[in-house]
N, CA and C atoms as a LAMMPS dump frame, in Angstrom:
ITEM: TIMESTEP
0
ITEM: NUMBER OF ATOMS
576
ITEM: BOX BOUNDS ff ff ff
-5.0000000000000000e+02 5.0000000000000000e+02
-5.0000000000000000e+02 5.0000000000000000e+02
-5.0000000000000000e+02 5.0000000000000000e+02
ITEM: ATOMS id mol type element x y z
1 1 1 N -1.303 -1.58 14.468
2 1 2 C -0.602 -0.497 13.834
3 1 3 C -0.892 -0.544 12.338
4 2 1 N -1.292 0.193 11.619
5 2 2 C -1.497 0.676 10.339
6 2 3 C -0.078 0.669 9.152
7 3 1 N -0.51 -0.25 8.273
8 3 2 C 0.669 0.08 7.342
9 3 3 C 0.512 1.258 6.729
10 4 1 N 1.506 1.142 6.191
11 4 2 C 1.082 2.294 4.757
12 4 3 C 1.86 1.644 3.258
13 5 1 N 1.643 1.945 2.333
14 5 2 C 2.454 1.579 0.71
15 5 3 C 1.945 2.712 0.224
16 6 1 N 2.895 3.19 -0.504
17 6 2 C 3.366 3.791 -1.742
18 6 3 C 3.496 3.357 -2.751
19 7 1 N 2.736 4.078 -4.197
20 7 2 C 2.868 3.675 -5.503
21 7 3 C 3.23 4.578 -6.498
22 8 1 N 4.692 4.927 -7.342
23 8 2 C 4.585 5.434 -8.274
24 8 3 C 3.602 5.557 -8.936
25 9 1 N 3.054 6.647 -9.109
26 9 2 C 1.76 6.348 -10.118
27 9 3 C 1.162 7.578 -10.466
28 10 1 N 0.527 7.86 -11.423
29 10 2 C -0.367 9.117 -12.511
30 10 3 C -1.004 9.62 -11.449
31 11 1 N -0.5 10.816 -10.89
32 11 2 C -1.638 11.787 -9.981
33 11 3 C -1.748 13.193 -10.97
34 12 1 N -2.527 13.652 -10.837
35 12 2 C -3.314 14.846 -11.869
36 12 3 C -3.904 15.597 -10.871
37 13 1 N -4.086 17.043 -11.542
38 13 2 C -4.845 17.944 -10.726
39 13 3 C -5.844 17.839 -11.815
40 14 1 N -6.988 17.984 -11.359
41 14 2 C -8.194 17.959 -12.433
42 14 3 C -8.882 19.161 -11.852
43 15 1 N -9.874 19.626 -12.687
44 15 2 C -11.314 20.42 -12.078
45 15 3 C -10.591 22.104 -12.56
46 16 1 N -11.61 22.75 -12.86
47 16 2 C -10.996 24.406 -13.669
48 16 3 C -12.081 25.204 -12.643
49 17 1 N -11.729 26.319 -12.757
50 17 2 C -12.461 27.422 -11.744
51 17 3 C -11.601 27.348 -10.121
52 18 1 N -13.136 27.245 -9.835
53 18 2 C -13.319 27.796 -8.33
54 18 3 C -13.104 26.023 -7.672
55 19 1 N -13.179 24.651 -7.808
56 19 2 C -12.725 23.473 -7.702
57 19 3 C -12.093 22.838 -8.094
58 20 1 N -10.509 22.93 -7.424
59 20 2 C -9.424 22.379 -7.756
60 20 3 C -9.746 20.354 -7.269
61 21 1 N -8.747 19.411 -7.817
62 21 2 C -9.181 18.264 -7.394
63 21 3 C -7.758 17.798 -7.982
64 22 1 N -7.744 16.71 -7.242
65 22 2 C -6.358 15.757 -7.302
66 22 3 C -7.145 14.354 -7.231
67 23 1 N -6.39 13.709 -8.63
68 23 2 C -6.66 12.266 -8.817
69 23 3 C -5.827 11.426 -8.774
70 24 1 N -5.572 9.744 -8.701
71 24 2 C -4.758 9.184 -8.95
72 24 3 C -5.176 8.134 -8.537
73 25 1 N -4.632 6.876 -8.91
74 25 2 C -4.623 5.337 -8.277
75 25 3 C -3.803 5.324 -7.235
76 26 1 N -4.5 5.254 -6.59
77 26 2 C -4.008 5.146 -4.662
78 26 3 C -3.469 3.386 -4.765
79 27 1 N -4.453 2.602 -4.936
80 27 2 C -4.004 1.485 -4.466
81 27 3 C -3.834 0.435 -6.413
82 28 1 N -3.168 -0.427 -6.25
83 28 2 C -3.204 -1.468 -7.579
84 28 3 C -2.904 -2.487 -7.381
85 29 1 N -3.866 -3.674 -8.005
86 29 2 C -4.178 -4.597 -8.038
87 29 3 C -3.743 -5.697 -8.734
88 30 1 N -3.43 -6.758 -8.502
89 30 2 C -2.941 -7.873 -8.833
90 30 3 C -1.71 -8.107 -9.737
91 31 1 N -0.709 -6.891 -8.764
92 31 2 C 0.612 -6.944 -9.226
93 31 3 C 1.435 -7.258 -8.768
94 32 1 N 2.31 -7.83 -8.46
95 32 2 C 4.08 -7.977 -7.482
96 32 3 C 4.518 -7.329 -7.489
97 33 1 N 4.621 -6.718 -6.244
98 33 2 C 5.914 -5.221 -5.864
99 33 3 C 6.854 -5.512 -4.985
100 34 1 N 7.68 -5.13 -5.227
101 34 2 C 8.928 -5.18 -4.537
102 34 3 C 9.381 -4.464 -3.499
103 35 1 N 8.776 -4.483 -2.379
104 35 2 C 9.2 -3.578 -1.482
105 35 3 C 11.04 -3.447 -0.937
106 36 1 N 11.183 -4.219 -0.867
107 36 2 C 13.174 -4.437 -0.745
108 36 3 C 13.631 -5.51 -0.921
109 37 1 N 14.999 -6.073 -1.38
110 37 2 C 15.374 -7.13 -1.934
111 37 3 C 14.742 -8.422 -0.992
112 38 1 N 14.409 -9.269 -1.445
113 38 2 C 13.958 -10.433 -0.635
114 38 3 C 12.289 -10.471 0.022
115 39 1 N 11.448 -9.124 -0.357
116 39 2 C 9.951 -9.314 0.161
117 39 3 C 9.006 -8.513 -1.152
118 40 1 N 8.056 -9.928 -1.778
119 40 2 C 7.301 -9.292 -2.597
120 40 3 C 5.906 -9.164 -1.868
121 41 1 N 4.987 -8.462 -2.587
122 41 2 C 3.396 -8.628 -1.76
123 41 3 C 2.889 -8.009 -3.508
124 42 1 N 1.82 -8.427 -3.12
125 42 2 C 0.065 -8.191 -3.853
126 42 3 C -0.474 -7.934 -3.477
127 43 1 N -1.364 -6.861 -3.742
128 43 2 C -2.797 -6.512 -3.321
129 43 3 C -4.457 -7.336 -4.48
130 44 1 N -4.794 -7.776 -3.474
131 44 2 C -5.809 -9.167 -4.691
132 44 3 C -6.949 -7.927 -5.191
133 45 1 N -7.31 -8.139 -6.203
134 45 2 C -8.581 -7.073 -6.933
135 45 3 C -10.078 -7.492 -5.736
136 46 1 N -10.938 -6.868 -5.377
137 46 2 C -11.576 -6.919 -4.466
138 46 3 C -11.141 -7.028 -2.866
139 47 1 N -10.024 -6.95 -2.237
140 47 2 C -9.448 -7.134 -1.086
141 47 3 C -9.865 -6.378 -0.579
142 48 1 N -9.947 -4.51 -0.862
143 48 2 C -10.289 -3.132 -0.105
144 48 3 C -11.621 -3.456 0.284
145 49 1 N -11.357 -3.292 1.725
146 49 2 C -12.783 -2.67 2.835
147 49 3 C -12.575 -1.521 3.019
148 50 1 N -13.2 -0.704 2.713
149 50 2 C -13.359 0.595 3.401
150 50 3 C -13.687 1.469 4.668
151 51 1 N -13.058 1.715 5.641
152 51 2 C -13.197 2.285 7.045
153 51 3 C -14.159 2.899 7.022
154 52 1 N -15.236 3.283 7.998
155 52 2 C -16.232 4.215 7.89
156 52 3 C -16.505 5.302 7.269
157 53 1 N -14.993 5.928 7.463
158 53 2 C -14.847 7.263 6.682
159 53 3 C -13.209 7.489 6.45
160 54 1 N -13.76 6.679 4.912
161 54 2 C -12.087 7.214 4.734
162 54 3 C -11.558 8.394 4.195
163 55 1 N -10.64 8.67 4.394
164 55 2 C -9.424 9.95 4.446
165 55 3 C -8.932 10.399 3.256
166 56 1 N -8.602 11.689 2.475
167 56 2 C -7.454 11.84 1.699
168 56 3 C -6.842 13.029 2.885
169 57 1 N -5.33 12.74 2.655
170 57 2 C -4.627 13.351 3.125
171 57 3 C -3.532 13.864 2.153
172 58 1 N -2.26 15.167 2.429
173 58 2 C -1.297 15.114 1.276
174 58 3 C -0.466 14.709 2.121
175 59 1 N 0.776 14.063 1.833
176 59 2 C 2.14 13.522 2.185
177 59 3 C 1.537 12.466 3.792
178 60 1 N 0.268 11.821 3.641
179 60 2 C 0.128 11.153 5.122
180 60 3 C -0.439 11.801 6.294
181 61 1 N -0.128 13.828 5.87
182 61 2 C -0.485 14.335 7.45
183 61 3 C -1.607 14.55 7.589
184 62 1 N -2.068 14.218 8.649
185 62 2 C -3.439 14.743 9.256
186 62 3 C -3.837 15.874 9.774
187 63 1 N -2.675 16.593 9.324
188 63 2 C -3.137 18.284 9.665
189 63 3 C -3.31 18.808 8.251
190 64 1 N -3.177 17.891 7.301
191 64 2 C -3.188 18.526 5.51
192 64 3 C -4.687 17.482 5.205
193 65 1 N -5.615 17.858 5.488
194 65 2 C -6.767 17.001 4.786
195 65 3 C -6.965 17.372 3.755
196 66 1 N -6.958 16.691 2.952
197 66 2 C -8.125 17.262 1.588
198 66 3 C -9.394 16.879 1.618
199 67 1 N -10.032 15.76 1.86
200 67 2 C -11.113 15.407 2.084
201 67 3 C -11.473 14.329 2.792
202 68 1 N -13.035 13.842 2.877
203 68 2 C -13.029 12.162 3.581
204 68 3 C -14.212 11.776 2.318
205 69 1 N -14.711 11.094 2.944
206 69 2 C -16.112 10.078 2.505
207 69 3 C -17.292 11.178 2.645
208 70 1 N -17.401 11.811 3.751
209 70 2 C -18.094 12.546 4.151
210 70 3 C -18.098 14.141 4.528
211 71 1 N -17.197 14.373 3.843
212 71 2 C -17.235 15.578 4.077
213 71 3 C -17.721 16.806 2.146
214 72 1 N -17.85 17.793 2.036
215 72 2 C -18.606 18.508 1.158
216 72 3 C -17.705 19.319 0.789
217 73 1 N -17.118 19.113 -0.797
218 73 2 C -17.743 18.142 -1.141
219 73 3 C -16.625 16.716 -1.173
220 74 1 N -16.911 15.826 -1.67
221 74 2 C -16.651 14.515 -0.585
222 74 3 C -15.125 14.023 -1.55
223 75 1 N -14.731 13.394 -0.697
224 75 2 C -13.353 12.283 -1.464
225 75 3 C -14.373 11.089 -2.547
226 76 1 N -13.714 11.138 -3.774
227 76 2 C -14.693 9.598 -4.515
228 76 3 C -13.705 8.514 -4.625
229 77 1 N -14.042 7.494 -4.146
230 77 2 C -13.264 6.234 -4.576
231 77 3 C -14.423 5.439 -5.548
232 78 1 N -13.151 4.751 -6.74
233 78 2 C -14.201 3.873 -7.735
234 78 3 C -12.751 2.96 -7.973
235 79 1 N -13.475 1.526 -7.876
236 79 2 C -12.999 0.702 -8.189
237 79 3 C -12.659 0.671 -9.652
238 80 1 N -11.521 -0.019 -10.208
239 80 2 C -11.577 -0.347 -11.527
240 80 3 C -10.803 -1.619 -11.659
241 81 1 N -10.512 -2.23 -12.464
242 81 2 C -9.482 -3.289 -12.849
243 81 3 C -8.746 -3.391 -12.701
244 82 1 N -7.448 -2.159 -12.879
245 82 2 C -6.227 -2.314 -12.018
246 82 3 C -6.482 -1.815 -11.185
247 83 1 N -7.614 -1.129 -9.7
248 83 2 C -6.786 -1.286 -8.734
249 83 3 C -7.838 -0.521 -8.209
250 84 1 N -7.534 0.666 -7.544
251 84 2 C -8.243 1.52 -6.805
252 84 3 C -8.115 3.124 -7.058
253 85 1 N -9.157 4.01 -7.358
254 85 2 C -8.787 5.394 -7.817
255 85 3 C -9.931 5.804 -6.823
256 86 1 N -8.808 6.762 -6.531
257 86 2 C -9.16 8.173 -6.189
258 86 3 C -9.349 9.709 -6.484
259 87 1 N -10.507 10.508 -5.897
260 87 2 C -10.868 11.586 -6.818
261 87 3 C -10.802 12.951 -5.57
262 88 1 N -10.447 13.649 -5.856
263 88 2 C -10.315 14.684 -4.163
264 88 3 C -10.191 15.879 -4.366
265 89 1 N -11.521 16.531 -3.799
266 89 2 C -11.357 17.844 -4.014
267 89 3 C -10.273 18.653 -3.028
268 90 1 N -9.836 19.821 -3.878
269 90 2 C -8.352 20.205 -3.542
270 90 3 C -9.166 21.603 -2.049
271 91 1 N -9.014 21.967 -1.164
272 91 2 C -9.532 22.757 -0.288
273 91 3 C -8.667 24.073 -0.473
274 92 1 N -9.292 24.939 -0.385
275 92 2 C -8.828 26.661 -0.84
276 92 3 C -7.614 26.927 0.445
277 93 1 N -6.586 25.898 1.001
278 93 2 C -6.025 26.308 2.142
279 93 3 C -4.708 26.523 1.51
280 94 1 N -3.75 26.726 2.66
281 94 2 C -2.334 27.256 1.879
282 94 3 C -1.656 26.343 1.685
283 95 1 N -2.159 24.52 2.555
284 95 2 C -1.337 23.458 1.92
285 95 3 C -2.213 22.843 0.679
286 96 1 N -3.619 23.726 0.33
287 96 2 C -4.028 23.025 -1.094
288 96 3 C -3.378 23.74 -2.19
289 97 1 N -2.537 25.248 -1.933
290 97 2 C -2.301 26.039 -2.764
291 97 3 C -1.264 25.309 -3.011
292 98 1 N -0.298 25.217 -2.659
293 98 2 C 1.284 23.962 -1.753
294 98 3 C 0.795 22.251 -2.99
295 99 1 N -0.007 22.441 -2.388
296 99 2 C -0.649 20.509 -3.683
297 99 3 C -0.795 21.205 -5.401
298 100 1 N -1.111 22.439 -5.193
299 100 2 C -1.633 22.724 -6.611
300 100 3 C -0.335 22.959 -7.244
301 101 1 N 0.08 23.707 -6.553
302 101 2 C 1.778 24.209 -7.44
303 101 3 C 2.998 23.187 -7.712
304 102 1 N 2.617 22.169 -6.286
305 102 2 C 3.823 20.912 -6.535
306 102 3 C 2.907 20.255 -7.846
307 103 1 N 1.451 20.211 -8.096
308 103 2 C 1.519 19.237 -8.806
309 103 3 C 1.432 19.655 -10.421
310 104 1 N 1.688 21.193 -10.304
311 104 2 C 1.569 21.458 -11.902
312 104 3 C 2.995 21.335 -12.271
313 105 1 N 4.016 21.368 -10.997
314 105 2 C 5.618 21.218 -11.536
315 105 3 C 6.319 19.79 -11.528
316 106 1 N 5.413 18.787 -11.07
317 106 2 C 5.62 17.763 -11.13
318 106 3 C 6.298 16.959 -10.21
319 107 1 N 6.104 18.015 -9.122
320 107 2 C 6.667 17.286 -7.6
321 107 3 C 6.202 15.984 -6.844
322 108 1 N 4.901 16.347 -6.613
323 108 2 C 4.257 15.246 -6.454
324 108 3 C 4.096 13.931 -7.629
325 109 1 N 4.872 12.925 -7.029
326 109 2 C 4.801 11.818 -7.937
327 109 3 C 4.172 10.404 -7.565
328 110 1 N 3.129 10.416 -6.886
329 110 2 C 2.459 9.202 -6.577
330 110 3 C 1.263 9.579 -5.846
331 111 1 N 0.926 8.207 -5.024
332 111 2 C 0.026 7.946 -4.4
333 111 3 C 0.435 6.672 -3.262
334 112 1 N -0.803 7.059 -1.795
335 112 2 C -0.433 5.996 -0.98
336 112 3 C -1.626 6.026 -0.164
337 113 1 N -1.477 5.056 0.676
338 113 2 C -2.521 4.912 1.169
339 113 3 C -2.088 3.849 2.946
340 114 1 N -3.09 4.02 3.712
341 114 2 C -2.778 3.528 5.131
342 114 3 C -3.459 2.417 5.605
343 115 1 N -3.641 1.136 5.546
344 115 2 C -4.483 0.292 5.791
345 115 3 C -4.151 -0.838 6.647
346 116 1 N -4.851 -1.197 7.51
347 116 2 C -4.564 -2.734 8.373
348 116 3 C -5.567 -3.593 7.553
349 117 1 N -4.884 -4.883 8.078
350 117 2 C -5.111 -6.554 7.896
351 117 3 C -5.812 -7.223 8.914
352 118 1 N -7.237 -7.628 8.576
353 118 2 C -7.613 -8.213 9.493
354 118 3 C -6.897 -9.523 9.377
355 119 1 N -7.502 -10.593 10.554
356 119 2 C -7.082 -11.872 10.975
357 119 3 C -7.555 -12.646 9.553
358 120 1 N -6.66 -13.754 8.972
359 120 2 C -6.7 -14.009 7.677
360 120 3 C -6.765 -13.203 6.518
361 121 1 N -6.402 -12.365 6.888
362 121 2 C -6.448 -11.174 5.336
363 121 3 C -5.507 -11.652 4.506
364 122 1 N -4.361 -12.331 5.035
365 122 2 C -3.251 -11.961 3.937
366 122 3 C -2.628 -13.649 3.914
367 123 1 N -1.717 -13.589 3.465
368 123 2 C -1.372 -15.386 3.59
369 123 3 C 0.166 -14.914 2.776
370 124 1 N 0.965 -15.632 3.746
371 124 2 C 2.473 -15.691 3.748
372 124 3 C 3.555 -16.8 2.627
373 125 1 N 4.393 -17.177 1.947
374 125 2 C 5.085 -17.846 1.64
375 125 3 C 6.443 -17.398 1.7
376 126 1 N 7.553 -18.169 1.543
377 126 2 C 9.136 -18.914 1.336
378 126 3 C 9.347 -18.754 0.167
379 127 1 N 9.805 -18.57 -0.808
380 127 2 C 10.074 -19.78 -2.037
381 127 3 C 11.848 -20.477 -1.544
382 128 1 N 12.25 -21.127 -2.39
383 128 2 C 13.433 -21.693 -2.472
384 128 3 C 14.631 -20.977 -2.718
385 129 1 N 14.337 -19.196 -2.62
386 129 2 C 15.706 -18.748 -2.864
387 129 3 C 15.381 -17.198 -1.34
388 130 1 N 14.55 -17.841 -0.748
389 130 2 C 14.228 -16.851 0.778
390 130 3 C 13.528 -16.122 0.105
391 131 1 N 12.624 -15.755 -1.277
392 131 2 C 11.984 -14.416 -0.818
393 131 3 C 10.735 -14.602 -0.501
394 132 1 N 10.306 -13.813 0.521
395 132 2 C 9.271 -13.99 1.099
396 132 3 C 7.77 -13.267 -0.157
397 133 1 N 7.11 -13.588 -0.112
398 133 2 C 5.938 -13.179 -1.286
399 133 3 C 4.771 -13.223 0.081
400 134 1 N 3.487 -11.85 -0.125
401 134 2 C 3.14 -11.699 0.634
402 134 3 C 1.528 -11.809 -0.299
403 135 1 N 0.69 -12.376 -0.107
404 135 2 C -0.631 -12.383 -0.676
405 135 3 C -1.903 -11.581 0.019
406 136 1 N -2.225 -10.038 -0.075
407 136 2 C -3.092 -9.442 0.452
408 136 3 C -4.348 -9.769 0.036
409 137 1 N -5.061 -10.52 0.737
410 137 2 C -6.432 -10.965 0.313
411 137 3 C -8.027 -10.028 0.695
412 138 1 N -7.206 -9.476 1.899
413 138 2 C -8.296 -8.212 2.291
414 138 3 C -7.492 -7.701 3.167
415 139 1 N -8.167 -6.22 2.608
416 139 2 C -7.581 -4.932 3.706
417 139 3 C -8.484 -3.873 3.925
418 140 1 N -8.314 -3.145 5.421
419 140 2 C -9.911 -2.425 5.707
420 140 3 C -8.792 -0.641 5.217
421 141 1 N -9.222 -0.083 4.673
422 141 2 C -8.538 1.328 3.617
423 141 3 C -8.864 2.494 4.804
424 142 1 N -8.396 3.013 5.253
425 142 2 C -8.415 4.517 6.483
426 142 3 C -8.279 5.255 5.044
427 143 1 N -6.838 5.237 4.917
428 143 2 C -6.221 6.883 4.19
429 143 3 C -5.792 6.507 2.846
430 144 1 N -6.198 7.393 1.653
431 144 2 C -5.833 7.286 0.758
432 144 3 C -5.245 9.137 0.072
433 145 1 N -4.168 9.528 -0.896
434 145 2 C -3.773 10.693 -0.847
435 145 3 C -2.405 10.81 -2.017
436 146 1 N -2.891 11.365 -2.052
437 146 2 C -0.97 12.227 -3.21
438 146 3 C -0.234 12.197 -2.211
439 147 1 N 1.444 12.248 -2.627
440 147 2 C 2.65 11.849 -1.55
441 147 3 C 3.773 12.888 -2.698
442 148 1 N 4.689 13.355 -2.1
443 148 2 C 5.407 13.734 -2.856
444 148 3 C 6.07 13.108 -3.352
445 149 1 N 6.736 12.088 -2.367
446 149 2 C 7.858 10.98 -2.594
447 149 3 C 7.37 9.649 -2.21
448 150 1 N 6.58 8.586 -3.187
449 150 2 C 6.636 7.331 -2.5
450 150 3 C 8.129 6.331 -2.244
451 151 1 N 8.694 7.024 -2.56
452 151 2 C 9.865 6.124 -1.956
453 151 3 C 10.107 5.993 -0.788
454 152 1 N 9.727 7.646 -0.059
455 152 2 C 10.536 7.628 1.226
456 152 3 C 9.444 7.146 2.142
457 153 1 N 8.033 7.543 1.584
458 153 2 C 6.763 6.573 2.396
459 153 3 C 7.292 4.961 2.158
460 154 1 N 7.455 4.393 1.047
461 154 2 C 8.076 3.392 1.177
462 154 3 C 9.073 2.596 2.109
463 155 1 N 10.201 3.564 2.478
464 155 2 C 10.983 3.281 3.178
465 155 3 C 10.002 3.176 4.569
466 156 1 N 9.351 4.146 5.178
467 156 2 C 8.684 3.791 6.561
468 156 3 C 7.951 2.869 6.386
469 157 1 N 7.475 2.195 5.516
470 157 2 C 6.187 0.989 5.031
471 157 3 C 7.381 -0.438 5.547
472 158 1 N 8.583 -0.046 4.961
473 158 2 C 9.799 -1.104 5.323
474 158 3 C 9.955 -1.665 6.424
475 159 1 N 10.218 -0.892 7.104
476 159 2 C 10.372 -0.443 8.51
477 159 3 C 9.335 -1.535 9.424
478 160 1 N 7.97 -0.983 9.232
479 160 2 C 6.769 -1.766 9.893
480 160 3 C 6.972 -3.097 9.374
481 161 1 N 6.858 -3.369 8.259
482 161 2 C 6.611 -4.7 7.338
483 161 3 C 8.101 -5.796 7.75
484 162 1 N 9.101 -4.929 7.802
485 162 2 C 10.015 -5.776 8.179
486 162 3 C 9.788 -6.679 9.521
487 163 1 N 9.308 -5.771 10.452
488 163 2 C 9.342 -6.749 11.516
489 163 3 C 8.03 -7.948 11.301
490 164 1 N 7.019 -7.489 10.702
491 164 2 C 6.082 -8.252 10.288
492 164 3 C 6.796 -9.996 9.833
493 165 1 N 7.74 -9.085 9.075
494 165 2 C 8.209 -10.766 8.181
495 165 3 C 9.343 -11.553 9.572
496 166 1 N 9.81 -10.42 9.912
497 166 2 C 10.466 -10.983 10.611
498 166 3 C 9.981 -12.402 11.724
499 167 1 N 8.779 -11.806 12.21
500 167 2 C 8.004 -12.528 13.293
501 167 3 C 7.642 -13.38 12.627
502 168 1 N 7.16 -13.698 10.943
503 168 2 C 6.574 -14.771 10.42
504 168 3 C 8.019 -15.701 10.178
505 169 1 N 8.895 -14.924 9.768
506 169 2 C 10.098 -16.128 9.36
507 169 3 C 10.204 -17.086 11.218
508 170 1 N 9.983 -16.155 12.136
509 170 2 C 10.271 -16.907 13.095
510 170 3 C 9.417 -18.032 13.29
511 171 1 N 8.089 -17.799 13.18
512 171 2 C 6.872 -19.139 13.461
513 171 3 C 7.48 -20.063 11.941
514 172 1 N 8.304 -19.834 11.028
515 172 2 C 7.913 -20.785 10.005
516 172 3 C 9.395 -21.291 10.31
517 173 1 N 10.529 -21.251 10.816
518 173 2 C 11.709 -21.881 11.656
519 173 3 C 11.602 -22.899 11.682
520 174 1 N 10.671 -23.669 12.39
521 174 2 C 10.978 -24.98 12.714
522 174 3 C 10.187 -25.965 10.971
523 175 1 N 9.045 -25.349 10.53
524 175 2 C 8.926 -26.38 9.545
525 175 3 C 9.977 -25.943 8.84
526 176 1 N 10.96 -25.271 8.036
527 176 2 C 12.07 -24.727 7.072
528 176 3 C 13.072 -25.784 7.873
529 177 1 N 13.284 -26.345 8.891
530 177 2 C 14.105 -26.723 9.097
531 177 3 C 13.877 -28.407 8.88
532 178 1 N 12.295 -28.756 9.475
533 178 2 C 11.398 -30.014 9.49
534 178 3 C 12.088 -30.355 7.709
535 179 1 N 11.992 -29.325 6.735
536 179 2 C 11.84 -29.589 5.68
537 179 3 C 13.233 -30.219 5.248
538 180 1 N 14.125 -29.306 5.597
539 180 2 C 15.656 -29.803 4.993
540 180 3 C 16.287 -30.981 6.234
541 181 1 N 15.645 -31.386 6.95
542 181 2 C 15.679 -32.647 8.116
543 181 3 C 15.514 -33.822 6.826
544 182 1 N 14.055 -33.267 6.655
545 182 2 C 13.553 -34.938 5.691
546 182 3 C 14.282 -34.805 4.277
547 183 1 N 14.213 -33.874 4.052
548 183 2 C 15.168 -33.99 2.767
549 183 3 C 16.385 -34.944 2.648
550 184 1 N 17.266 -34.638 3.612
551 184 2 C 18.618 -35.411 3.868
552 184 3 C 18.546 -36.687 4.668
553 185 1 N 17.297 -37.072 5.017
554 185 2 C 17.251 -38.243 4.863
555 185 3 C 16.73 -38.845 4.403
556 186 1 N 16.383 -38.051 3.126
557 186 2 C 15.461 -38.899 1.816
558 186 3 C 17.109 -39.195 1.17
559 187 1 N 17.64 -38.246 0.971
560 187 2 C 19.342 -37.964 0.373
561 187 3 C 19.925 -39.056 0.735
562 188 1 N 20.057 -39.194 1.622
563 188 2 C 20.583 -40.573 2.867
564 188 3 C 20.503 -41.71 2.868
565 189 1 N 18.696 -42 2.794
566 189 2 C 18.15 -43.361 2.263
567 189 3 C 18.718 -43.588 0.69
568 190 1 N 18.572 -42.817 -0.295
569 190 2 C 18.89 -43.024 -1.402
570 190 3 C 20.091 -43.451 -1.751
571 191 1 N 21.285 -42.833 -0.862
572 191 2 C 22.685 -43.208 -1.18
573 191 3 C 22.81 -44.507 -0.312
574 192 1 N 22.53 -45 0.456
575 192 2 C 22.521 -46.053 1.364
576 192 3 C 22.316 -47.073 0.089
């Protein structure tokens, strides 16, 4: 199953005439975000693989394309330092007319994007006060796109990710417990 994240972040309509285009940093890099109290994650700078042909979409749907990799003229992704940008030409339809008007009034306020984790992509920790910190080391990129609201994409990103942690807090149970075992009888030996 495919996550998705949401990022507050600078989306623009660019391009004058007859080619409208929507930009923005879809994905960013080597920051701590807070998805809900108690789970941080990172995305590492070089992590994005790119799917054969990846996607812009508006608000996620796949009946609102704006563009792919391959299609004319095409979606551009360019790496930069913080993170990942995207470039997308806007299509003459009535949900590009719908992208153009939310985004000259300032409706649209982000960017997001849809990606799975291969096997070792990512690497898990605890710290000492439960929050879980999530280290994305690679991820293969489907969909990238303007969102109106990353919050509420956020909230469904929750949703998936929660059970994610959930299943990891369960495999890490018995060492969390291994741990405060030896502890108290390091505690133990000492007061003895």
């Amino acid at each position: 199953m495919a996550e998705i994240r949401a990022f507050p972040a600078t989306v623009r309509s660019a391009g004058e005439n007859e080619e409208k285009r929507v930009a923005g940093r879809g994905i960013v890099y080597d920051e701590w975000t807070e998805l809900w109290p108690g789970y941080k994650e990172r995305i590492c700078k070089g992590a994005v693989q790119r799917a054969d042909n990846v996607k812009s979409f508006f608000n996620h749907d796949p009946g609102k394309v704006l563009s792919t990799l391959e299609s004319d003229p095409a979606l551009e992704l360019k790496e930069s330092d913080e993170g990942l940008e995207y470039d997308s030409p806007i299509p003459p339809t009535s949900y590009g007319k719908d992208l153009e008007i939310n985004l000259e009034r300032g409706n649209v306020k982000g960017s997001s994007f849809s990606f799975d984790i291969p096997a070792e992509g990512d690497s898990w920790r605890e710290d000492e006060n439960g929050v879980v910190w999530r280290d994305i080391k690679k991820l293969t990129l489907y969909e990238i796109g303007p969102v109106t609201d990353p919050a509420y994409v956020q909230t469904t990103a929750q949703a998936r990710s929660k059970e994610a942690v959930k299943e990891w807090r369960k495999q890490q149970v018995p060492v969390g417990r291994l741990l405060r075992e030896r502890r108290q009888k390091l505690v133990n030996s000492l007061l003895d």
